[in-house]
C-alpha positions in Angstrom: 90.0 153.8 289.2 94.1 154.3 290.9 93.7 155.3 294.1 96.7 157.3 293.7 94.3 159.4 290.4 91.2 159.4 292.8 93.3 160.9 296.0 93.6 164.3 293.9 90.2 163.8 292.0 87.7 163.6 295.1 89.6 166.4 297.2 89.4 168.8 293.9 85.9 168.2 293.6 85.3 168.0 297.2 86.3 171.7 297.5 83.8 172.8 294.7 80.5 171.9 297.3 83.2 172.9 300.3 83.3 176.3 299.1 79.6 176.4 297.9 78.3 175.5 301.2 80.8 178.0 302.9 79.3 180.8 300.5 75.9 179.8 300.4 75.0 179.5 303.8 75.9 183.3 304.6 73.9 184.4 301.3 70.8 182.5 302.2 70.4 183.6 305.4 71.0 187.4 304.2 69.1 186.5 301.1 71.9 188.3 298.9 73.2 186.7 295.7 75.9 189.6 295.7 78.2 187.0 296.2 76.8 183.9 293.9 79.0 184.5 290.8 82.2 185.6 292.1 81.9 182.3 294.3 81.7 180.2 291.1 85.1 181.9 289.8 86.8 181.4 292.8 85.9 177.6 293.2 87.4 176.9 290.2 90.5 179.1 290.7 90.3 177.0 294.0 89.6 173.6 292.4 92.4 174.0 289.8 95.0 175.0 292.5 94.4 172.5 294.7 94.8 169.6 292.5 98.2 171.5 290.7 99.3 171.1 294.6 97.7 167.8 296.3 100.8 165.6 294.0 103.7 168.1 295.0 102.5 167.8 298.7 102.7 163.6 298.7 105.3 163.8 296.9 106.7 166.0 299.3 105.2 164.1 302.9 106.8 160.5 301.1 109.6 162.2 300.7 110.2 163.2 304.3 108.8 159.8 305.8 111.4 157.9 303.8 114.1 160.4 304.7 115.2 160.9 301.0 114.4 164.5 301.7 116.6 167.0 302.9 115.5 167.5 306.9 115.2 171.2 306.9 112.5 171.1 304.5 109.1 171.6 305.1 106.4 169.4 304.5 104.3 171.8 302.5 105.7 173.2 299.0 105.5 176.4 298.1 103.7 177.4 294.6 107.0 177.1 292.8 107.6 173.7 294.2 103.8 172.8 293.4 104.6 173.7 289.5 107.8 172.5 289.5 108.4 168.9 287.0 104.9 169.3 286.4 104.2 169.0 282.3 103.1 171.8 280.1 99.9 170.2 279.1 99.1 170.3 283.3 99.8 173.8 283.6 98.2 175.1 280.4 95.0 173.4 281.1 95.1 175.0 284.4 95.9 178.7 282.8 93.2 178.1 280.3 90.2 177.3 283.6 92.1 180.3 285.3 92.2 182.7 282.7 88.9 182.0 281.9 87.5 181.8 285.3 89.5 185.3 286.7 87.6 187.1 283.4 84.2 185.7 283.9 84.1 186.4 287.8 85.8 189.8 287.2 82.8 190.9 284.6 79.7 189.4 286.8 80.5 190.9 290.0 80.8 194.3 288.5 77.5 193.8 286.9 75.7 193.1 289.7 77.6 195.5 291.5 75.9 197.8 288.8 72.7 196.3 290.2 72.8 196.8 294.0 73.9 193.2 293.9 70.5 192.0 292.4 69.9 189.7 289.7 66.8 188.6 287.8 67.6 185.1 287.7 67.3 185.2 292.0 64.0 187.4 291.9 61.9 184.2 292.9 64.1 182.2 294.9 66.0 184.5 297.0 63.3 184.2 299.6 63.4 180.7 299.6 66.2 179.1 301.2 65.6 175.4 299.5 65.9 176.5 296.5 68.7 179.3 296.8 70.4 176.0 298.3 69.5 174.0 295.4 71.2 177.0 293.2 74.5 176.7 295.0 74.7 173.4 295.2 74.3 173.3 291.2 77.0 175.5 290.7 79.1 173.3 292.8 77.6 170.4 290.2 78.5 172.9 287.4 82.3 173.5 288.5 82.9 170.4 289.0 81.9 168.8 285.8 83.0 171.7 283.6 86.2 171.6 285.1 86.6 167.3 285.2 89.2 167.5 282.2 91.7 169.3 283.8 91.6 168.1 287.0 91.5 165.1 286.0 94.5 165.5 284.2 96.4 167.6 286.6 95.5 164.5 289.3 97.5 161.9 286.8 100.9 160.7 288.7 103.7 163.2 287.3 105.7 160.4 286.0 103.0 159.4 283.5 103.8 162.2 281.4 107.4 161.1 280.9 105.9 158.3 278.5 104.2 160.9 275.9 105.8 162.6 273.6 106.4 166.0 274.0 103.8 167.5 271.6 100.7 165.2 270.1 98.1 166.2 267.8 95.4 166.5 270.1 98.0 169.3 271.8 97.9 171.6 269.0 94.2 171.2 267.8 93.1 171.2 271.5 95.4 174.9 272.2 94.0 176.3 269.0 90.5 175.4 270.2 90.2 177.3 273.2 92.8 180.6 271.9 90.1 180.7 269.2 87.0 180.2 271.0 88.2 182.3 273.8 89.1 185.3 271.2 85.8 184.8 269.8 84.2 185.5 273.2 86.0 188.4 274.2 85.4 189.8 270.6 81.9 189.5 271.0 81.5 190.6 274.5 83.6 193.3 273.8 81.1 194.8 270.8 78.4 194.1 273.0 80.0 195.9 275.6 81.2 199.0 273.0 77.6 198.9 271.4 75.5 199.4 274.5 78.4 202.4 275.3 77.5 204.3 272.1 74.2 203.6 273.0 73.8 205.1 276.3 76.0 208.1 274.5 73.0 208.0 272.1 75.6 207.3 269.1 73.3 205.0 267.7 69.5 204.4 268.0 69.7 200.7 267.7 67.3 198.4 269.5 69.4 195.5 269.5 73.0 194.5 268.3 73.6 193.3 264.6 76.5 194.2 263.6 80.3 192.3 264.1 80.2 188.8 265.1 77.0 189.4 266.0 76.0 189.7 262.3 77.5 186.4 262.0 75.6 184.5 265.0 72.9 185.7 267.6 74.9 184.2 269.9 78.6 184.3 269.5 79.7 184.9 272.7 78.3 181.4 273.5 79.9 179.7 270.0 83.4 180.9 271.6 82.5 179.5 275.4 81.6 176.0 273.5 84.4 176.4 271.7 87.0 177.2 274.1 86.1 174.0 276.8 86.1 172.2 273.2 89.5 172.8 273.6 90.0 172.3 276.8 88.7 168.5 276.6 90.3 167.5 273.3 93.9 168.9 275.1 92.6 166.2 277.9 91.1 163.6 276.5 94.6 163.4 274.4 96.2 162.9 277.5 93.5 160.2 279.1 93.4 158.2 276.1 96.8 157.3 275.6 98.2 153.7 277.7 99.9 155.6 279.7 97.1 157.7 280.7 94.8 155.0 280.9 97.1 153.2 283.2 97.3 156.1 286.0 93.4 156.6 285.6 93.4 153.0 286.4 91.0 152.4 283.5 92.2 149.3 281.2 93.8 149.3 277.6 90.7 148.9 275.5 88.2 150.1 273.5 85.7 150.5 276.5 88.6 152.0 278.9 90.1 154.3 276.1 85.7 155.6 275.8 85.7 156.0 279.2 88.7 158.5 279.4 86.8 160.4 276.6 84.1 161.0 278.0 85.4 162.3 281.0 86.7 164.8 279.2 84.0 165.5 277.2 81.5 166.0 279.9 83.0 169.5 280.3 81.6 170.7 276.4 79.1 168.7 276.8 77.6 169.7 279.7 78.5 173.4 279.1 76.7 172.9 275.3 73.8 171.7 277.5 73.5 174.1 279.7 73.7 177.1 277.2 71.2 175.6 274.7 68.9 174.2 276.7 68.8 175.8 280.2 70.0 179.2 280.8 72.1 180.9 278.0 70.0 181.1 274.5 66.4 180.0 275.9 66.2 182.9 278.5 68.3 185.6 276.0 65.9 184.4 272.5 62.6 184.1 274.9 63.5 188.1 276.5 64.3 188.9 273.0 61.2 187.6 271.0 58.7 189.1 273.3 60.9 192.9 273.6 61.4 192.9 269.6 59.1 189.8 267.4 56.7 191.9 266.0 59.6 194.0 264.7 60.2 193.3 261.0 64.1 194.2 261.3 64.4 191.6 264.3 62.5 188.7 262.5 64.7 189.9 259.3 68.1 189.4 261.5 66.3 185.9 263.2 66.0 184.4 259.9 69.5 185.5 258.2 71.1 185.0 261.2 72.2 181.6 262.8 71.5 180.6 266.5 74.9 179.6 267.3 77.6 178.3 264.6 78.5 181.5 263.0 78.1 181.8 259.6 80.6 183.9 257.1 79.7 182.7 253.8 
């Protein structure tokens, strides 16, 4: 791969196990996971800045050591500077991860906040410092390769994006991806969050939520998060694929180069898909679910009608 694309790349997701270990070692030795979730939002806030900034600051140091730059400047650019020349598809891929990353760290901390900074998922490794280790360091894994596409893109050389044209197909179908998976999620977190309000009011006796989007999936708050990194890596991959784009991945002009680019971006879904099918999103939720509610005929009634994932309207 370019050495100029790799200079950006490794620093990005060098930071991701940077700030990890930074966060980690604290919690482990207090055996707290207060801190665990908010620290995954904030690495990619972090991870996404930094490689917005990494460009405008070579740019900036070249600048200076060829004297082409005005003398009073300094050698680091402000966040202005960072942005500025940088093309839309750059800074939208960045607002998407940021937008989405500011949301999800916002609600998790004040749930375990909620808690006394406990969470079930820590109960049996909290007191184990290899494998409260092993959790951080995944979520360093897990920023890192959920967030490839758009630092990936965002560490291309700025003058690569002269060559495109200013709005592509994969620009418009990747944008409408992630506004509607992303409405889709707040929707549905939203009438889960309203639900278990009228709940606690004792509005409703309802065991469990069936009603909204959740009439339409059993798990549409994770059909929107697919949905919305969807769009994140098809606004990417887009980018990649093109000559141009292959050229400052330093990746070559075929078939094998051009699958290559894809796949970077498509790790992001695909690993996301991965993790909330097979891991940690519907197998803990259905498994807590089955055992609270199966022998409950209007639970196995909703199970049946209802699909897992892809909603269903007709």
């Amino acid at each position: 791969m370019s050495s100029v694309f790799l200079r950006t790349l490794l620093p990005s997701i060098g930071l991701a196990y940077g700030l990890q270990a930074a966060v980690g070692i604290p919690s482990i030795a207090a055996q707290t996971e207060r801190f665990y979730d908010l620290s995954g939002s904030l690495t990619y806030l972090s991870c996404t800045a930094l490689s917005l900034y990494l460009p405008a600051y070579r740019a900036r140091v070249a600048a200076l050591a060829a004297g082409t730059a005005a003398p009073n400047l300094s050698r680091f650019p402000s966040v202005l500077d960072a942005l500025a020349g940088r093309n839309w598809r750059t800074v939208a891929l960045s607002a998407f991860a940021g937008l989405w990353a500011v949301r999800l760290g916002s609600f998790l901390f004040s749930r375990i906040t909620a808690e006394n900074g406990q969470d079930s998922r820590f109960e049996k490794i909290r007191d184990s410092p290899a494998k409260f280790a092993v959790a951080f360091f995944a979520q360093a894994t897990w920023v890192s390769l959920v967030l490839l596409p758009v630092l990936a893109v965002n560490s291309l050389p700025v003058a690569t994006f002269a060559a495109l044209p200013t709005v592509m197909a994969t620009d418009v179908l990747g944008v409408a991806l992630w506004v509607g998976g992303w409405t889709f999620e707040v929707l549905a977190d939203q009438q889960k969050s309203q639900w278990m309000k009228e709940k606690k009011e004792k509005k409703h006796s309802e065991e469990f939520l069936t009603r909204g989007l959740w009439s339409k999936s059993r798990h549409p708050n994770y059909f929107g998060e697919i949905t919305l990194w969807m769009g994140v890596a098809t606004l990417a991959a887009g980018v990649l694929a093109t000559r141009v784009g292959l050229t400052g991945v330093g990746l070559s002009s075929t078939a094998g180069g051009r699958a290559a680019a894809i796949a970077m971006a498509g790790v992001s879904p695909a690993f996301t898909t991965f993790l909330l099918t097979q891991v940690s999103g519907i197998p803990m939720s259905e498994t807590k679910y089955d055992k609270r509610y199966g022998d409950k005929p209007e639970y196995k009634k909703w199970k049946e009608n209802t699909p897992m994932l892809v909603p269903k309207f007709f």
